[in-house]
N, C-alpha and C positions, 0 to 999 in steps of 0.2 A: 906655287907662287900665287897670291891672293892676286885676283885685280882690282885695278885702281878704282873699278863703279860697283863693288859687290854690294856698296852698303846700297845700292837702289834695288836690290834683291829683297830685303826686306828694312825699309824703310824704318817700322818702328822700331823692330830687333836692332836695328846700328843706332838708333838713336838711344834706347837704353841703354847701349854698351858705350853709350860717346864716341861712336865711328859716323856718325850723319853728319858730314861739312855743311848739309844747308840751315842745320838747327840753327837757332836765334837764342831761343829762350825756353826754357826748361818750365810752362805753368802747371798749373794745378791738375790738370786729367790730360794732357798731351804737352804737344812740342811746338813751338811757333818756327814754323819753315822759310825759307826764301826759296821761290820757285825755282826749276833749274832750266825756265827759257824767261827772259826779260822781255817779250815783245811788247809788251803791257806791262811797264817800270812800276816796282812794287808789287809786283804779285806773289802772291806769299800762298802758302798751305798752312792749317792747322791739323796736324795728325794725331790722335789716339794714343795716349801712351798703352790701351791696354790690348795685348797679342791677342790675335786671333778676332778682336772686334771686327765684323764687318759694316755693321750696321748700326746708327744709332740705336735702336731696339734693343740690341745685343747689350746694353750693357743697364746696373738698375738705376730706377729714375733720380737719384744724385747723382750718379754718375753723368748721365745723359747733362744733365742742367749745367754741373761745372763743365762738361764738354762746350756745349753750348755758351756759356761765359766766357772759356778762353778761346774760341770762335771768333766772337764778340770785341773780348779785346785787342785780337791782332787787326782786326778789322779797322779799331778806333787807330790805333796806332799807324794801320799804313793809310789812310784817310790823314792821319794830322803829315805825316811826312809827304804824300803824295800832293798834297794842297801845298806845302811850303816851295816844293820841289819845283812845280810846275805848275804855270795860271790857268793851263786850260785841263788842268783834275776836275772832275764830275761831280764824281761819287764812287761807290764803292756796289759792286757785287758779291755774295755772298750765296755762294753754292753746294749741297752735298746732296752727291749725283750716287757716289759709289759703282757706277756702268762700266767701269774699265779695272782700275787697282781694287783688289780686296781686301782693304784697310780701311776703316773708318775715317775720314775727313774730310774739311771744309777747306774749297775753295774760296782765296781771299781777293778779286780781281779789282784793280782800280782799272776806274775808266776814265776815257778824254774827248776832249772835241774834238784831239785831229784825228781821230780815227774814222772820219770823216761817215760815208755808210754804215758801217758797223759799229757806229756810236750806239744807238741805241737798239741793238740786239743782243741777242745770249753770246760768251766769245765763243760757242760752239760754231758759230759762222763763220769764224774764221779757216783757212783753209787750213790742213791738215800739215801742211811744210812748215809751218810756224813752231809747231812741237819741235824740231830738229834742225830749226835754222840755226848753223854757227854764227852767223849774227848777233843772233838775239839770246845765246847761250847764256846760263850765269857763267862769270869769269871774274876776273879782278879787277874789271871796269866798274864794276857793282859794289868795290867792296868801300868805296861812301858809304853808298845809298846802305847795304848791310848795317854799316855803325849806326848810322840815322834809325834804322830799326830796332837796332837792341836797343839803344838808348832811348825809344820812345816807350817801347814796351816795357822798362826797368821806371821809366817816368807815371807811366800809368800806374805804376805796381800791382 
């Protein structure tokens, strides 16, 4: 019997296959993701559509660039939704750590002013329970904010 979270075993492999529920959008050198903790509404992943990338480096320099593009525009995208969404949106972080998963991607973090201390730091600051709070799980609470995404990112084209 499969389980119900094997597609987080490997990330890009289910997303080729159309097993990744958090995909969004299918761009040009990877997959525009919805992250699978909300605590910071709109936070999104862009992942590598190409197996075994770990590193930008790893792949040749168009590739790297359209990677980098569609980075870019899941960024613009949860920026225009997370501003409509809520008055006190920021800005937008934009990170590729690769330190923990070994797949190629970019963190897409929207920030706010209530996050009152941790407004203006890396969300590495944030405590480590944030990863795993059922709380702030993606769920069907999110599945708005989800449409609002694809529809921004299909707007962008």
């Amino acid at each position: 019997m499969t389980e119900p979270e094997d597609w987080k075993r490997d990330r890009v492999g289910s997303a080729l296959r159309g097993g990744n529920p958090t995909v969004l959008a299918r761009l040009d050198a990877g997959f525009a993701v919805i992250g699978d903790v909300q605590f910071l509404p709109g936070y999104c992943v862009f992942i590598s559509d190409a197996p075994g990338a770990d590193r930008l480096t790893d792949l040749p320099r168009d590739r790297r660039l359209a990677f980098l593009a569609g980075a870019e525009r899941l960024a613009e995208a949860v920026e225009n939704v997370c501003g409509r969404r809520d008055a006190d949106f920021r800005r937008i972080n934009l990170e590729i750590q690769g330190n923990h998963d070994a797949f190629l991607h970019a963190h897409v973090w929207p920030r706010y002013s209530w996050e009152g201390e941790f407004a203006h730091g890396p969300v590495g600051q944030y405590d480590a329970g944030r990863w795993s709070d059922p709380a702030t799980s993606l769920g069907a609470e999110h599945d708005d904010l989800r449409e609002e995404l694809v529809t921004e990112l299909a707007r962008l084209g």
